[in-house]
C-alpha positions in Angstrom: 52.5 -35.4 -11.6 49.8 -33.0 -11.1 50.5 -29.4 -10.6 47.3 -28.6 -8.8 47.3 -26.3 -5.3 43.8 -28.6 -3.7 44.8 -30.9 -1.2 42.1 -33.7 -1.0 41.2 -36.3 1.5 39.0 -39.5 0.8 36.9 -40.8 3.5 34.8 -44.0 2.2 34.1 -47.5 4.0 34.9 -49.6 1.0 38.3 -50.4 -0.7 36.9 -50.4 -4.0 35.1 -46.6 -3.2 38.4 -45.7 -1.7 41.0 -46.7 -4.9 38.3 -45.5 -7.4 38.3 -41.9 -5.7 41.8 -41.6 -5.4 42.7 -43.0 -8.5 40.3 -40.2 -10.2 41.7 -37.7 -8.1 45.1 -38.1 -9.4 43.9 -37.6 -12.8 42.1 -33.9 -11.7 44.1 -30.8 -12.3 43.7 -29.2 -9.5 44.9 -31.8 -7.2 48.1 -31.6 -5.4 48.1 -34.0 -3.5 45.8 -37.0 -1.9 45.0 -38.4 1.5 42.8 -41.8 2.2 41.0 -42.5 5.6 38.5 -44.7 6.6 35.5 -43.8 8.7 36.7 -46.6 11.1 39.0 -44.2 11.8 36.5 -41.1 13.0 34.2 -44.2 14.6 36.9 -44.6 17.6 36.7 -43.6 21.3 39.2 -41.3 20.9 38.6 -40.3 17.7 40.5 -36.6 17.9 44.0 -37.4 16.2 42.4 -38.2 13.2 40.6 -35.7 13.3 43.2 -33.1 13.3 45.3 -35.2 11.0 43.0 -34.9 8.6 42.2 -31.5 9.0 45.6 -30.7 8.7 46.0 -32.8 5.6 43.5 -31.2 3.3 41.5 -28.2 1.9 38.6 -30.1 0.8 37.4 -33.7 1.8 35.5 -36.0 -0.2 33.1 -38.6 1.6 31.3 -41.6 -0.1 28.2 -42.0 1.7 25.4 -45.1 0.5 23.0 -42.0 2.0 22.7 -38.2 2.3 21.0 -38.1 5.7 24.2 -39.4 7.9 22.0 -41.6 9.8 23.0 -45.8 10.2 26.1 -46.6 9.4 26.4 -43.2 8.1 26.4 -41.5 11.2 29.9 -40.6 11.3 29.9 -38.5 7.9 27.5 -36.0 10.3 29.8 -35.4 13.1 33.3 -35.6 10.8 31.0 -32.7 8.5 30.2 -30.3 11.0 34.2 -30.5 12.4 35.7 -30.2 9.6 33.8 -27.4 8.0 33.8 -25.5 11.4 38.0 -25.0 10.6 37.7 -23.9 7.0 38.0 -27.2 5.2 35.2 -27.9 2.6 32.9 -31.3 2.0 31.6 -32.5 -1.0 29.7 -35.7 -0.5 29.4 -38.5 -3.3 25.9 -40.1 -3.2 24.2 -43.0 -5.1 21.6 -41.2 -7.6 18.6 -41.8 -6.1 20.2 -40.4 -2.5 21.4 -37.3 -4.8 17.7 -36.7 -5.8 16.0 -37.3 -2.1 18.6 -34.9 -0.8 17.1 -32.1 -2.9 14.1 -32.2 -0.7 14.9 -33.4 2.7 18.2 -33.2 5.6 21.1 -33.6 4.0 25.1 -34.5 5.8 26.5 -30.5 6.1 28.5 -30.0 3.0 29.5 -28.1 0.1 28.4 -29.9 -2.7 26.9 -33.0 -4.1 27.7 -35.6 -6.9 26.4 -38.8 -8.0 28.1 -41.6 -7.7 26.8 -43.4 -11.0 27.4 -40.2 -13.0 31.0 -39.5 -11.6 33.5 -38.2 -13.3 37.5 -36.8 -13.5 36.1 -33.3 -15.2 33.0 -33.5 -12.8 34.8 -34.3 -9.6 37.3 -31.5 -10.7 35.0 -28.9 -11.5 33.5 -29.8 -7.8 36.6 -29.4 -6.3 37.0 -25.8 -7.9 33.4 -24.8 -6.9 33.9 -26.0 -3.4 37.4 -24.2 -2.8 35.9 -20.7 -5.0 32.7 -20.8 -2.6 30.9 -20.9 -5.4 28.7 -24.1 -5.1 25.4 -23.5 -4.5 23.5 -24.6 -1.0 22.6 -28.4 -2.2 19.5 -28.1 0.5 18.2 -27.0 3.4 19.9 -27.2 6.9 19.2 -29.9 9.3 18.9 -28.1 12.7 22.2 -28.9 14.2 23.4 -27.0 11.4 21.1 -23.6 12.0 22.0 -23.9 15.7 25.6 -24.2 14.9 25.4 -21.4 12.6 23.7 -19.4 15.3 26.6 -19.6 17.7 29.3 -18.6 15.0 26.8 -15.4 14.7 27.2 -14.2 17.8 29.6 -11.4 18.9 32.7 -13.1 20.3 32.6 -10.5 23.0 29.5 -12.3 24.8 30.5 -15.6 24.5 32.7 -15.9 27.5 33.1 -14.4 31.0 36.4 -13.2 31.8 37.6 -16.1 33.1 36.3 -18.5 30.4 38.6 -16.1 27.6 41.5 -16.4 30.1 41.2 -20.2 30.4 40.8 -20.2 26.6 44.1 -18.3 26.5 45.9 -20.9 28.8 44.4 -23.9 26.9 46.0 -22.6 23.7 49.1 -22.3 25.6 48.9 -26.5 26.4 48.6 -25.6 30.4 46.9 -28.9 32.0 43.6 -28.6 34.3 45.7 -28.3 36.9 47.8 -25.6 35.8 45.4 -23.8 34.9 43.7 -24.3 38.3 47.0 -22.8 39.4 47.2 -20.1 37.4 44.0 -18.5 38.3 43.7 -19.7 41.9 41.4 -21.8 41.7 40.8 -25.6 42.1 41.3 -28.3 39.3 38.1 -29.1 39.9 36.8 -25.0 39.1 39.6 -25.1 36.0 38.1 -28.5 35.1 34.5 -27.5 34.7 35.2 -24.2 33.0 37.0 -25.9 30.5 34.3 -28.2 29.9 32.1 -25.0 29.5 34.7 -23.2 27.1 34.9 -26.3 25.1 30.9 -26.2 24.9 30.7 -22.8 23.8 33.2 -23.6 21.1 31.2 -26.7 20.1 34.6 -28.5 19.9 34.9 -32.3 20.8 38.5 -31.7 22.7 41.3 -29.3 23.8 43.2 -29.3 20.3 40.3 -28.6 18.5 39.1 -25.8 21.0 42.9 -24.4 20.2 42.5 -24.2 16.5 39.0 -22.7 16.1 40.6 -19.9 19.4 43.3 -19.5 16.9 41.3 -19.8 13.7 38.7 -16.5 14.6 41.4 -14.5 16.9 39.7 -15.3 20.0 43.4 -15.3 21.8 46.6 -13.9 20.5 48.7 -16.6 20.6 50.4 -17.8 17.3 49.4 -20.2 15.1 51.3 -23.0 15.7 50.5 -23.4 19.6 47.7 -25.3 18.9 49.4 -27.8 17.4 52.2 -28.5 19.7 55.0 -26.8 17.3 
């Protein structure tokens, strides 16, 4: 059994891509444990529970892509990326070669780090894993622009991001109220609470409520504990 502290989550559309990952990652030191989606999974209309399962489930996820610009069939690895990476957790993306190389030059899926599927390894994909959690990978390439606009709203102060009433509905929405209760808690209508919700949501550049709760939680935008995000 390993003794590792890295939790690790595989996200690949093929059974074989899937087994081979997981079997590897049971052989990497560092590993404590491992977690196996599909990207069916993240494809859904209501995509969010997986979402925050897998968050939840890992410190580092590992996605086999057949390319490194997210577009296609790929699309998904773009939008899981950004999520992900927005509440701590890091991406390392698994490439064919020739995708490994054209990523060096060109838009790439927001991640951490880079490895070639045809010269994949245990040691490799463990030293990866150690790079990625240290923070000591370096940038594979440039941003695409939904990253440098996304990194320009974490930049700003939290202070100007909301109006008073935005950082108090904030505040309620960590608490779980509904539209409605909200609407009742500040006098207004649902319809008022419903559309400043939207907004605060926006501003977070979070996909739903429970994801708005954990990044609030995540960079002390409210004071509420931990676990109210999450329903515990």
């Amino acid at each position: 059994m390993n003794q590792g502290s890295v939790r690790v989550a595989v996200v690949a559309r093929g059974e074989v891509a899937r087994s081979g990952l997981a079997a590897m990652l049971r052989e990497a030191a560092r590993v404590k444990q491992t977690t196996v989606f599909r990207p069916e999974e993240f494809t859904t209309a209501s995509p969010e529970d997986a979402v925050q399962l897998l968050i939840l489930s890992c410190d580092v996820v590992v996605m086999w892509c057949v390319n490194g610009s997210g577009t296609g069939e790929e699309a998904w690895a773009v939008r899981l990326a950004e999520v992900v990476r927005r509440n701590g957790v890091r991406v390392l993306l698994v490439l064919p070669g020739a995708e490994v190389r054209r990523a060096a030059s060109g838009a790439v899926v927001p991640c951490d780090g880079i490895l070639d599927q045809e010269a994949l390894t245990v040691h490799g994909l463990d030293e990866a894993l150690r790079k990625a959690v240290e923070g000591t990978q370096p940038a594979p390439v440039a941003q695409t622009p939904r990253q440098r606009r996304t990194a320009g709203e974490r930049s700003r102060p939290p202070g100007r991001q909301f109006t008073e009433r935005e950082r108090r509905v904030l505040e309620l929405l960590v608490e779980g109220l509904s539209n409605r209760q909200i609407g009742q808690a500040l006098g207004v209508s649902e319809h008022v609470a419903k559309r400043t919700v939207a907004i605060v949501l926006s501003k977070l550049d979070s996909p739903n409520r429970t994801q708005a709760a954990a990044v609030a939680l995540r960079e002390g935008l409210v004071g509420s504990g931990p676990d109210a995000a999450l329903g515990a």
